[in-house]
C-alpha distance (Angstrom), angle and dihedral (degrees) to the residues before:
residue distance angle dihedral
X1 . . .
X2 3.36 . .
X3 4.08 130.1 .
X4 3.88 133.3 -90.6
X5 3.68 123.5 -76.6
X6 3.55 110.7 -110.9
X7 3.89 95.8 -148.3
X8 3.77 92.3 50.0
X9 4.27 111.8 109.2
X10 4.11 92.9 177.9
X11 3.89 117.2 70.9
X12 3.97 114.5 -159.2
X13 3.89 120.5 -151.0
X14 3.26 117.7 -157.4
X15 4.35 123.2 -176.5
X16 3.89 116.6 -131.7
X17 3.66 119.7 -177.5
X18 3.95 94.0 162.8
X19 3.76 143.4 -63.0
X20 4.04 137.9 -109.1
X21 4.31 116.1 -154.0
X22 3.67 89.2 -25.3
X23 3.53 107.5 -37.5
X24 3.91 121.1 119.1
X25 3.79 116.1 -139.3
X26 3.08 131.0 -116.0
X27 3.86 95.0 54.7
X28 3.90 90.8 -140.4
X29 3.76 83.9 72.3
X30 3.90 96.3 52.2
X31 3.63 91.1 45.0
X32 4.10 84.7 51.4
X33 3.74 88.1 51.1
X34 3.88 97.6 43.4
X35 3.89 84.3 55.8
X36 3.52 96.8 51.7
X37 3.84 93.8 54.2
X38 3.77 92.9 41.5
X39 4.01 89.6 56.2
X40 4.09 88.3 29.5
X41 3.81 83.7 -127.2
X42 4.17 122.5 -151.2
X43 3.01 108.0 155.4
X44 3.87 98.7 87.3
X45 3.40 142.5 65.7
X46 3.29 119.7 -119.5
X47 3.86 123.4 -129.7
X48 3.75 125.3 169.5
X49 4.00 119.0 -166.1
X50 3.65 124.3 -161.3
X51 3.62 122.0 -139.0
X52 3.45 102.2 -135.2
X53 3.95 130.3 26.2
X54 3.78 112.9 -95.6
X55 3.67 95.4 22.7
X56 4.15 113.9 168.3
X57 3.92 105.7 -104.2
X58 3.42 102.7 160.4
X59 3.83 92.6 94.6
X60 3.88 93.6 45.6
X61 3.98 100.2 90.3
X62 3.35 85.8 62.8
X63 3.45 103.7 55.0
X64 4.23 89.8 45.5
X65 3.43 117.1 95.7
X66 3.57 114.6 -92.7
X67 3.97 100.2 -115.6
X68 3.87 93.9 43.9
X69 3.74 118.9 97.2
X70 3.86 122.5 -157.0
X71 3.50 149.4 159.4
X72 4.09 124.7 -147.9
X73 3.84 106.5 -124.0
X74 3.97 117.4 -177.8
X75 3.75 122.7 -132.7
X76 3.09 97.5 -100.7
X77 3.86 95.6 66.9
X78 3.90 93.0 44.9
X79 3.88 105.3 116.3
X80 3.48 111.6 -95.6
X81 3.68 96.1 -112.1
X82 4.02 86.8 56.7
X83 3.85 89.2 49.2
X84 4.10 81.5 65.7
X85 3.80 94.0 53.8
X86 4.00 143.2 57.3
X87 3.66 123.6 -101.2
X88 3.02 131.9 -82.4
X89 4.03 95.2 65.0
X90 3.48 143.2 165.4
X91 3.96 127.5 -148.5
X92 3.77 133.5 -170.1
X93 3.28 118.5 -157.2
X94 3.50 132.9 -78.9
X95 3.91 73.1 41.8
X96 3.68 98.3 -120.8
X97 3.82 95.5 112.1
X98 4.24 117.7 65.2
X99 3.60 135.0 -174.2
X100 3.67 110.6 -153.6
X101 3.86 141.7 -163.9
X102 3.93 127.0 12.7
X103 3.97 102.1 -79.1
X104 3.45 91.3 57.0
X105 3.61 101.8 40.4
X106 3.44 90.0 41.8
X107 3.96 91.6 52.6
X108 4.11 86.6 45.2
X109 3.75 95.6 50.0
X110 4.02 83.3 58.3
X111 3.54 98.4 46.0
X112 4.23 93.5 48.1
X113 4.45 83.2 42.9
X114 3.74 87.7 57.1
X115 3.92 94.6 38.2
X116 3.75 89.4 59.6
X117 3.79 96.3 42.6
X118 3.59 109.5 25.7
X119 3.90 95.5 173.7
X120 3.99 83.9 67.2
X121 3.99 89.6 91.4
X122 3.42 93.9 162.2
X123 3.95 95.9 57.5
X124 4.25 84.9 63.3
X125 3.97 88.6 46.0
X126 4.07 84.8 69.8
X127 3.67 84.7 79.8
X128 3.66 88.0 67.7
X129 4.48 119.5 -145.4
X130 3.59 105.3 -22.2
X131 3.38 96.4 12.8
X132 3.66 85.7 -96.4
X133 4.00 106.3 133.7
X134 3.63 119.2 133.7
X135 3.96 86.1 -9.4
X136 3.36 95.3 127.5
X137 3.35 120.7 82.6
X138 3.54 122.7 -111.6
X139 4.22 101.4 -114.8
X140 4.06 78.5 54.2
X141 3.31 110.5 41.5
X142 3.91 123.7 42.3
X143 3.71 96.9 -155.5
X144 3.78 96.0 59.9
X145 3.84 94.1 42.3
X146 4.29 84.7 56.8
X147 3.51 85.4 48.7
X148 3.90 117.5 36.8
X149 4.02 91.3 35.4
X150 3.30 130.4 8.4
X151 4.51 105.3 43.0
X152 3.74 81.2 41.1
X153 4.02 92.7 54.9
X154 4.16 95.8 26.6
X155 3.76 88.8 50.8
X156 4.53 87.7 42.6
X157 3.86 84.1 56.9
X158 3.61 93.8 47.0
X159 3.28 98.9 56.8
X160 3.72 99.2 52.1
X161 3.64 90.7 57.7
X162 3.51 105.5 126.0
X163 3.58 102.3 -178.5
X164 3.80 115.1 104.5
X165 3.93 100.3 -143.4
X166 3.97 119.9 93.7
X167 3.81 112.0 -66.6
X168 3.01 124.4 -130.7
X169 4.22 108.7 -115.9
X170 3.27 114.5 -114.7
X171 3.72 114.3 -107.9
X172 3.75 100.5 -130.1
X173 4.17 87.9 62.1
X174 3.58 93.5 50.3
X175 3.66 82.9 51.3
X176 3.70 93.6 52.7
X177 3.68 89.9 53.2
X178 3.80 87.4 49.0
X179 3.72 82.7 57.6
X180 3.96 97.9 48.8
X181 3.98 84.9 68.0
X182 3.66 102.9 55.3
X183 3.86 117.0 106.6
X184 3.91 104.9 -102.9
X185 4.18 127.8 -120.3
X186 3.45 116.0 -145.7
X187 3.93 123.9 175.7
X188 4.29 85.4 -106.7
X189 3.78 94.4 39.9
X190 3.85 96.7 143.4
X191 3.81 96.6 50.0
X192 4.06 95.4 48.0
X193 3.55 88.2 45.0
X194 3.86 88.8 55.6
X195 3.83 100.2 49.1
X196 3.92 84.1 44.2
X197 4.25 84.1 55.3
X198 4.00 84.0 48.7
X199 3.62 95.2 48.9
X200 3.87 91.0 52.5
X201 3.63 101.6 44.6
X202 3.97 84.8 47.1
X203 3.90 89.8 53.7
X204 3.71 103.6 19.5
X205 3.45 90.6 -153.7
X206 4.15 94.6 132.0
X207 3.56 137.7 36.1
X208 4.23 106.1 -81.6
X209 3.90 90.3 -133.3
X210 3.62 94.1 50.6
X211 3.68 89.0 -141.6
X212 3.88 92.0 130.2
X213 3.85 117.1 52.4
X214 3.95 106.4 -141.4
X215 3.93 116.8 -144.4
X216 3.76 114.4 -83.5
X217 3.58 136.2 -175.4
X218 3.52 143.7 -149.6
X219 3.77 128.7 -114.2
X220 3.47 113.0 -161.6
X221 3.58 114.9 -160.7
X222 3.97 100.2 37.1
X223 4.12 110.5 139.7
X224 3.44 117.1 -137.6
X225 4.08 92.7 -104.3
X226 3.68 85.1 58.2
X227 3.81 94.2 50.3
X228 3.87 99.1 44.3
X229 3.87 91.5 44.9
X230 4.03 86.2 57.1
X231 3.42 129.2 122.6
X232 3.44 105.3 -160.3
X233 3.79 104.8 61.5
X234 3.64 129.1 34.5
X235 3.52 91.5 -176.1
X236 3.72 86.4 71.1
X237 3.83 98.8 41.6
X238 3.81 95.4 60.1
X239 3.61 93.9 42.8
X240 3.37 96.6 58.6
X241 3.76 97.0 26.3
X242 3.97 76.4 68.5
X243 3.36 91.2 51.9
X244 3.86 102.8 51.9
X245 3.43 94.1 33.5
X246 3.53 99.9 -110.1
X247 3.99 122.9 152.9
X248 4.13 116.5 -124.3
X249 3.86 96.2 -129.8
X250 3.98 85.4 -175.9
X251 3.76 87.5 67.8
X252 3.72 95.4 61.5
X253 3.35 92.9 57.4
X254 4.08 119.7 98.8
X255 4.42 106.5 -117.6
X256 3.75 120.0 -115.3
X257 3.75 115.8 -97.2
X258 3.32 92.0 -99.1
X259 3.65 101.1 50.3
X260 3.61 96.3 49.3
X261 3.92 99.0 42.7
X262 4.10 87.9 56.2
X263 3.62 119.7 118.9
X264 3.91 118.7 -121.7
X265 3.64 93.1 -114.0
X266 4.04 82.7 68.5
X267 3.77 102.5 47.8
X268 3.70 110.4 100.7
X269 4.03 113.7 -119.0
X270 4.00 124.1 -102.3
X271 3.77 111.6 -117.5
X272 3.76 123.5 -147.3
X273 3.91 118.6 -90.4
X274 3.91 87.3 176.0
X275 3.76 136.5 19.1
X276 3.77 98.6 -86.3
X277 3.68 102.4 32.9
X278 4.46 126.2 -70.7
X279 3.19 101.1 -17.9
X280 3.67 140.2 75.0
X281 3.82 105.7 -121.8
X282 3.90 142.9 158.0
X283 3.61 87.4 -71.3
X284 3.45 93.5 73.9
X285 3.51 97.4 45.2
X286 3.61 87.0 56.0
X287 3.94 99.8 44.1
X288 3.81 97.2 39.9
X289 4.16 100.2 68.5
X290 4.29 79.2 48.0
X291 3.93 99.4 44.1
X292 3.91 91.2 42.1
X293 4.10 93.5 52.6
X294 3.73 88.2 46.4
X295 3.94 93.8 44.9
X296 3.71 81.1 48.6
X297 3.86 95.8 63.2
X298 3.43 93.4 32.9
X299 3.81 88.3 61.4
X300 3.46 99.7 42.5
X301 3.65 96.8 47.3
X302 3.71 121.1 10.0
X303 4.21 101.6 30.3
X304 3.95 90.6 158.2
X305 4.13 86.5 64.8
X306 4.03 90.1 60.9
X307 3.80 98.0 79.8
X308 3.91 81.4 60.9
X309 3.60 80.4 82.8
X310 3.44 126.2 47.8
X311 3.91 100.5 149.6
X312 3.79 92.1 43.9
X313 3.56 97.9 58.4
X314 3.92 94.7 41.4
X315 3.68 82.3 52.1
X316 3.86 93.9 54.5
X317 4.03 85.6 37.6
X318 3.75 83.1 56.6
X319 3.76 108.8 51.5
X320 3.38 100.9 48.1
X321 4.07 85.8 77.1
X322 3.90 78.0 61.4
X323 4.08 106.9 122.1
X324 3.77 100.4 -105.8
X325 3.48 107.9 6.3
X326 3.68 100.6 97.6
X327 3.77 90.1 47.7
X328 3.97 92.0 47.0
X329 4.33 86.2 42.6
X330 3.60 86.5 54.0
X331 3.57 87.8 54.0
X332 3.34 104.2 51.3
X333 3.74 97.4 49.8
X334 3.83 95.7 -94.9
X335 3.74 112.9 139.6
X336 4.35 103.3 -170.4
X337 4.08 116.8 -131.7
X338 3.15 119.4 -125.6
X339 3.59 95.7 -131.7
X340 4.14 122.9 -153.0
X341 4.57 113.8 -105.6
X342 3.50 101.0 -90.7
X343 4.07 119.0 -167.8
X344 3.62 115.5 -131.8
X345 3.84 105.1 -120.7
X346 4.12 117.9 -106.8
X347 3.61 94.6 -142.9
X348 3.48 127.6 112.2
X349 3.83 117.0 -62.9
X350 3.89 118.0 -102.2
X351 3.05 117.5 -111.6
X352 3.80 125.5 -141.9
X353 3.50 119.8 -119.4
X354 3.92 107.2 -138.6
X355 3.97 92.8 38.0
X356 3.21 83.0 64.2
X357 3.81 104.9 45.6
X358 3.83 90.4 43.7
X359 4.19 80.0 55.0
X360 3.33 96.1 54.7
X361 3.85 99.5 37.0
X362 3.56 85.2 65.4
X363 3.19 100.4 51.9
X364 3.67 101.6 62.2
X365 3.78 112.8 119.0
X366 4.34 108.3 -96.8
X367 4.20 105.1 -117.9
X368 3.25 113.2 -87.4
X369 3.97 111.4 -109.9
X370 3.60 97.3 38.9
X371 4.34 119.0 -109.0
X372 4.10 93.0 -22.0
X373 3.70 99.6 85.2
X374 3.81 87.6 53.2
X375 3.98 101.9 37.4
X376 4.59 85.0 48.3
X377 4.17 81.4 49.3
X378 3.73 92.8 53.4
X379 3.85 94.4 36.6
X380 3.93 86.3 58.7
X381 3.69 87.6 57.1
X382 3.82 87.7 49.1
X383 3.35 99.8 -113.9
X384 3.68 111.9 129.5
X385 3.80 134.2 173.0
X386 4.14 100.4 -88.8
X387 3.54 131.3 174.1
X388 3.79 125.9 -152.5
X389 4.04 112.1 -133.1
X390 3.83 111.6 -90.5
X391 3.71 97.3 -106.4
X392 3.97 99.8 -133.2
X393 4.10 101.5 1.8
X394 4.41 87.9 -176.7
X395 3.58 100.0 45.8
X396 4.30 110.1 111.2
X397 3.65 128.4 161.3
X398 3.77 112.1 -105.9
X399 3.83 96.4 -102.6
X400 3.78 97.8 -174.0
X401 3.72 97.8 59.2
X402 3.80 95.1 49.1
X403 3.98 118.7 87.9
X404 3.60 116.1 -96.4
X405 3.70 96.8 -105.8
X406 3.22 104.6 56.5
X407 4.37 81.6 59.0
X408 3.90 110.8 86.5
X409 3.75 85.4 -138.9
X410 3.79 87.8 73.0
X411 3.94 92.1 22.9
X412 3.90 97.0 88.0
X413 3.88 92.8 57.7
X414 3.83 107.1 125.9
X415 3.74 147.2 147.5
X416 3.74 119.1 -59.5
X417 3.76 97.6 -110.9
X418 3.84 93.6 55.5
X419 3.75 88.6 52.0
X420 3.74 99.2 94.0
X421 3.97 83.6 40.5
X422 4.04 89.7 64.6
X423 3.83 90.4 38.7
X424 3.83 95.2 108.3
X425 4.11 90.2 60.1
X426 3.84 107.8 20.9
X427 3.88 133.0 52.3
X428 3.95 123.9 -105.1
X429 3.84 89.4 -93.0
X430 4.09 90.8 63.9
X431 3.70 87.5 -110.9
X432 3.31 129.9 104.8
X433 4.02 128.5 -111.7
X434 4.23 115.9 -91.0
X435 3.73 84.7 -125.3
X436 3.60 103.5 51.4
X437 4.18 90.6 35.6
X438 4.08 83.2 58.4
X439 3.76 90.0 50.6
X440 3.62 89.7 46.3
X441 4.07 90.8 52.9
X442 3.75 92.1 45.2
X443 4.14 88.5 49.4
X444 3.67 92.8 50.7
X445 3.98 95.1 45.1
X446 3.74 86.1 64.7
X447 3.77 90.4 48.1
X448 3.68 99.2 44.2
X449 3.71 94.8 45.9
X450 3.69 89.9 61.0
X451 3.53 92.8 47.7
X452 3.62 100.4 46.4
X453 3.96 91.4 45.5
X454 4.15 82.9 52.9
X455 4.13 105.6 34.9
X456 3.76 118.7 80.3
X457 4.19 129.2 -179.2
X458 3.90 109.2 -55.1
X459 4.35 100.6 16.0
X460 3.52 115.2 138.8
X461 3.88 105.9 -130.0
X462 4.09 116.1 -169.9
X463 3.73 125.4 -159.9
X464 4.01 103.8 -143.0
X465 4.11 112.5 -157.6
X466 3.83 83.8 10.7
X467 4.05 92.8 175.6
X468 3.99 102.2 172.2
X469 4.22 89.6 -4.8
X470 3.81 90.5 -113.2
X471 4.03 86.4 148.1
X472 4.18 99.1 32.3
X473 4.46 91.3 45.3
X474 3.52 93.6 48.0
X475 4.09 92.1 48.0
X476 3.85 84.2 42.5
X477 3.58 96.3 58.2
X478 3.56 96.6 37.5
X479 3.59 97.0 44.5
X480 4.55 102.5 49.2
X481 4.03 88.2 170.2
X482 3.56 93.3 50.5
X483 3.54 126.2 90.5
X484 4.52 111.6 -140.4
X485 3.59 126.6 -168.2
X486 3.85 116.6 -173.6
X487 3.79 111.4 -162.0
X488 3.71 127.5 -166.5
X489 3.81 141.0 145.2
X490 4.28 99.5 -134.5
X491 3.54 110.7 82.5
X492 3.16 100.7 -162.1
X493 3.72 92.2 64.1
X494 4.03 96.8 47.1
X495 4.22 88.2 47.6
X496 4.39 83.1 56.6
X497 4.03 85.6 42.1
X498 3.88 89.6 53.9
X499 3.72 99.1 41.0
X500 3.94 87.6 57.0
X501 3.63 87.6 49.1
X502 3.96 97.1 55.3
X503 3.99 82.4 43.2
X504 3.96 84.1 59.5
X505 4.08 93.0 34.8
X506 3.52 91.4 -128.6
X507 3.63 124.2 -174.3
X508 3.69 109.7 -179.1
X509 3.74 103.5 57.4
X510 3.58 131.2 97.7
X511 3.98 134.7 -173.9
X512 3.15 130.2 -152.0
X513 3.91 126.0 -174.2
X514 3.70 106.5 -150.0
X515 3.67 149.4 93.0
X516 3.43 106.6 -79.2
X517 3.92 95.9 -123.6
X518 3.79 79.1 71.5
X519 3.65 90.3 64.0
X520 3.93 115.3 94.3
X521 3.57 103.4 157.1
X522 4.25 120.8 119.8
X523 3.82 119.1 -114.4
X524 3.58 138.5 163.8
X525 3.73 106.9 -131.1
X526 4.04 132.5 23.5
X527 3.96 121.1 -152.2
X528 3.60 123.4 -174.3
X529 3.70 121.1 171.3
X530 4.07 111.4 -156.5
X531 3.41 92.0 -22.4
X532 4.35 101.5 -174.2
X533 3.68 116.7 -107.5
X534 3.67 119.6 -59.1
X535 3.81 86.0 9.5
X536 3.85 88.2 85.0
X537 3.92 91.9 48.1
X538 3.90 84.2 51.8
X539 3.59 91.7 58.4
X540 3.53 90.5 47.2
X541 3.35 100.0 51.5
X542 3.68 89.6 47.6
X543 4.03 93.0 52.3
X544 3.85 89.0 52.7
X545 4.03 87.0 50.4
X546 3.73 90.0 62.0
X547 3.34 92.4 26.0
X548 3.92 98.8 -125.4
X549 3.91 121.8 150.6
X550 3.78 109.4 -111.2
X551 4.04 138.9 -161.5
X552 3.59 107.6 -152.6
X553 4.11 131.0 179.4
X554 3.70 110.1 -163.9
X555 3.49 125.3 -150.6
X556 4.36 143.1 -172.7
X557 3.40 91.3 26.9
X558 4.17 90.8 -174.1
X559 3.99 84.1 67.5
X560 3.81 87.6 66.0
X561 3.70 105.7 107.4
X562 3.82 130.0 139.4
X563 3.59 120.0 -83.8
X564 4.26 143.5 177.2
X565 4.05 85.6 -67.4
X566 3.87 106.6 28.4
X567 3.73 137.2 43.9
X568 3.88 121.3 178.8
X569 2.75 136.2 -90.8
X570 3.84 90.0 48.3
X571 3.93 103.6 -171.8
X572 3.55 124.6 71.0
X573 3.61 90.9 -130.0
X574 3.54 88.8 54.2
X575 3.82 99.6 48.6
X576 3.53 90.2 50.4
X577 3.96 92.6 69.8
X578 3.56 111.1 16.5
X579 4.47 125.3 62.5
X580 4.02 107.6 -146.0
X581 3.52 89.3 -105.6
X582 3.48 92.3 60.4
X583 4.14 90.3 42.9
X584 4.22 93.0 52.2
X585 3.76 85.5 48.2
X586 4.10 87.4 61.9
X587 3.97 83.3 45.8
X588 3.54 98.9 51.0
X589 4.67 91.6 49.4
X590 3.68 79.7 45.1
X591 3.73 92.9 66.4
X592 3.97 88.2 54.3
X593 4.20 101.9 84.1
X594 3.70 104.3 113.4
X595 3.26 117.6 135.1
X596 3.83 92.9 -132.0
X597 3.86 81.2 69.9
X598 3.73 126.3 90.0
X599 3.26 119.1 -78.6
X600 4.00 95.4 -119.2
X601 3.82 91.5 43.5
X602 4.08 87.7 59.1
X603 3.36 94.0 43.9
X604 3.99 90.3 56.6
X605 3.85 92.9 40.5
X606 4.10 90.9 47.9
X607 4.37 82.4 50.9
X608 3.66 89.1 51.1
X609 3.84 93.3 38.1
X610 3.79 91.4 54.3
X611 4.33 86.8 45.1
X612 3.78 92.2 58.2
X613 3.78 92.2 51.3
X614 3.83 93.2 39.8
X615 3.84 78.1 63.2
X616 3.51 93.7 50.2
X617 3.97 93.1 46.3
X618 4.03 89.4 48.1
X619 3.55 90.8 55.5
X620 3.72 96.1 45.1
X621 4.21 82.9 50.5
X622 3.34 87.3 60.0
X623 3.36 102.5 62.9
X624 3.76 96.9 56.3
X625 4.26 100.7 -71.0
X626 3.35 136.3 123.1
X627 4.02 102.0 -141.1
X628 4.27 128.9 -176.0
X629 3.58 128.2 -162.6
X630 3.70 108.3 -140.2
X631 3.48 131.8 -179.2
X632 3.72 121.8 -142.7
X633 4.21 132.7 -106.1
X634 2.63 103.7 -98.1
X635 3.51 113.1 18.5
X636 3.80 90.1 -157.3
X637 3.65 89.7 70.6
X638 3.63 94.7 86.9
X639 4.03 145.6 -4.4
X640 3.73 83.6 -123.3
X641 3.19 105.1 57.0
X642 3.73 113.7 147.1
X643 4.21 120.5 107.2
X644 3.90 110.6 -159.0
X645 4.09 102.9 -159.8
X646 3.58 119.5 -176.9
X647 4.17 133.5 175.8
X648 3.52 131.5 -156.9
X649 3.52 107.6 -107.4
């Protein structure tokens, strides 16, 4: 392997435990690789880590792609900032700024390809519309959890199966199949759906409705011109029309009456080409090093189990016409099947399972009478919304002697082509309003009082859901002999958060770009400030892992729903008299504290605000803390005003 590129600023670290007939484990790191030969990538350089000490390498150049260059690096010689995070990661130099965990490397690796070769449009259209694929992070958004973690690990733990009998398929790839069959959304959904209508009337070759799915088979081998100069599927044409830059003349012209006076409930679906939809994104970068290893066993072991998926393979039959992706497989080691026609079964469509809990959790009828029923059921428990006393309600940090940066007044000043970026929370000027820069001081007196009465010389303090690190720069600066780590996943924020902090010259800050599951490092206190909906139970829960105190202010308390690592009511006490119906209902009043709102309406939503967290605090109590609900001075400084603060006991 050959040495580090001298002009290179970004470092990529990539995890290596070991490899099986070319392909490097973990799958994370093949996806990485696959990337970087699908963009033909430079711009990095190249570390690989080994798991454990001593690990064989000698084999690895072979299995790396041929146009990557790296060096293996042991743990020990990661930055320490990178010691705190999962692999894959991302460092700037000086090392005090990290990108963490595949999405986001993934989505960074793009954005640096395209940087370097801006004619390369089609590298940026990975992102998808918006720019929005695999953005969400994985607790929020199902799609990127199937995705980034658990095909990647399901389809790991397949392969090192060694038993010889049928296996049984991992769940999360019958799931993705489940997936391939659902009617696609596209930002233009009615007008696709319309020229499909067209198409099908003109060549009556399916049902009009679409209701019934007629047999279909895949054609392996089919170039792209071939697809997009198709008649029988539009879906096809405009993806790859997309794809070789070829204009959809059909599209310009105006629909028959007919076509365009149809109701919805007539236009034929839109069925996937790729894994999210039309268009070949980042998803199928990430999916196809997966799906191919798994086909791969499959294949050489268990045949009979391929005709359990018919759109899989014709997915994998369909993007290797991709531009590129043969060229960049062939790179990486990855020799494509060529997989039997399968038909894609007529029977009714599976269904999957959590869609439709999630559809039919919602619609339960609300309780009639609004939060009372609930908040008289709790009170005859004795549990009653109680605040602890605000410890030192005065107390403020003396604003005027402190550098302008490290105010949020000045904190949202930025370049002019973020401005519109930052519109949502700052004023035209890139500044925020006096109003809401006042409310921002008083919020992050209450905060930094309970830090500074906790932190002594040497803790390590992290700023969860930093956004622009108006909590984690102020603690920085006011705290020299601590060491502050602000995590969050929008870059955009942590790139404002680090320009204020080389305003301020500060040397004892971190960022780290990242979900903060992808966080591992040990610190002494955790601060989060409005962290959305099960965001704040996240941090807890992470706090109580290390076993560090924390100050946290939640925030959108409607968001609050359970997920793969919480379901509500969280305390014992709590689950003992309340259904999570009756819990979500609290959640959804607590949302309603504006102070547009009447009077007794915010007093009832503050009552069930303070119940949720009293939940939260008794189940933080029960794992060996001593926790406070405090309200904040003044109370007028937010709608969300609550601070749950807990200590290890």
């Amino acid at each position: 392997m050959k040495g580090i590129k001298e002009n290179a600023v970004e470092s990529l670290y990539l995890e290596y435990s070991h490899q099986i007939e070319g392909c490097i484990f973990p799958l994370h790191t093949s996806v990485t690789l696959f990337l970087l030969s699908y963009c033909e990538c430079k711009v990095f350089n190249v570390y690989l880590v080994p798991t454990e000490e001593g690990a064989d390498t000698s084999f690895l150049k072979e299995a790396l792609p041929q146009d990557v260059e790296a060096q293996v690096l042991s743990k020990q010689a990661l930055p320490p900032i990178v010691q705190s995070c999962c692999l894959p990661a991302v460092v700037n130099q000086p090392d005090t700024f990290c990108r963490a965990g595949l999405a986001v490397v993934l989505r960074h690796i793009i954005q640096k390809s395209y940087e370097a070769e801006p004619s390369r449009k089609e590298i940026l259209e990975l992102l998808g519309f918006k720019k929005t694929c695999l953005k969400a992070c994985a607790e929020v958004s199902q799609w990127t959890r199937l995705c980034e973690l658990t095909i990647p690990l399901a389809v790991e733990n397949f392969l090192q199966e060694s038993s010889d009998d049928p296996p049984t398929i991992p769940e999360e790839i019958l799931e993705l199949e489940r997936k391939l069959s659902e009617p696609v959304r596209v930002h233009n959904d009615d007008k696709l759906r319309r020229q499909k209508l067209k198409q099908q009337k003109a060549s009556s070759s399916e049902p009009p409705s679409g209701k019934g799915k007629a047999k279909t088979k895949v054609r392996a081998h089919k170039t792209p011109k071939d697809v997009a100069g198709s008649s029988k599927s539009l879906e096809l044409k405009v993806a790859f029309s997309k794809l070789t830059v070829q204009e959809d003349a059909e599209a310009t012209n105006r629909e028959p009456s007919h076509i365009r006076k149809a109701t919805a409930s007539e236009l034929p679906p839109l069925e996937h080409v790729f894994a999210e939809g039309l268009y070949f994104t980042l998803a199928d970068i990430v999916l196809l090093p997966c799906v191919h290893h798994f086909l791969v066993m499959i294949c050489k072991k268990f045949s009979e189990k391929l005709e359990q998926f018919p759109l899989l393979t014709s997915w994998y039959q369909r993007i290797q016409e991709v531009p590129k992706v043969k060229t960049a497989a062939f790179k990486c080691g990855i020799c494509f099947l060529d997989l039997p026609e399968l038909l894609t079964p007529e029977s009714k469509e599976p269904v999957n399972s959590s869609d439709t809990a999630s559809v039919d959790e919602q619609s339960d009828p609300l309780f009639v009478g609004g939060p009372r029923p609930t908040m008289t059921k709790l009170m005859e428990k004795g549990i009653e919304a109680m605040f602890s006393p605000h410890p030192c309600p005065a107390w403020t940090l003396d604003w005027s002697s402190l550098p302008a940066a490290v105010s949020p007044k000045e904190a949202a000043s930025t370049t002019p082509l973020k401005i519109k970026e930052l519109a949502a929370e700052n004023t035209g000027n890139g500044k925020m309003s006096t109003d809401r820069a006042l409310r921002k001081q008083q919020q992050l007196n209450n905060l930094a009082y309970l830090v500074l009465d906790r932190a002594k010389p040497g803790d390590r303090i992290v700023d969860f859901c930093s956004g622009g690190g108006h909590v984690g720069i102020v603690l920085a600066h006011v705290l020299p002999l601590c060491q502050v780590t602000l995590i969050e996943n929008k870059e955009i924020s942590l790139i404002r958060a680090k320009k204020r902090s080389d305003e301020l010259g500060l040397s004892n800050i971190w960022f780290i770009q990242a979900n903060m599951e992808y966080f591992t490092g040990v610190f002494d206190i955790g601060v989060a400030l409005h962290a959305c909906g099960v965001a704040t139970d996240m941090v807890i829960q992470r706090c109580i892992q290390t076993r560090a105190s924390f100050i946290t202010c939640p925030c959108c308390y409607g968001f609050i729903q359970n997920t793969s690592k919480f379901n509500f009511p969280k305390s014992e006490k709590f689950k003992n008299t309340l259904s999570y119906k009756e819990h979500m209902l609290l959640c959804r009043f607590a949302d309603q504290t504006a102070m547009q709102l009447p009077p007794q309406r915010r007093l009832i939503g503050k009552q069930c605000m303070c119940l949720v967290d009293l939940d939260r605090a008794t189940a933080a109590e029960e794992q060996g803390y001593s926790v406070q609900v405090i309200s904040m001075e003044p109370e007028s400084c937010s709608p969300k005003n609550n601070m749950i603060v807990g200590v290890p006991v």
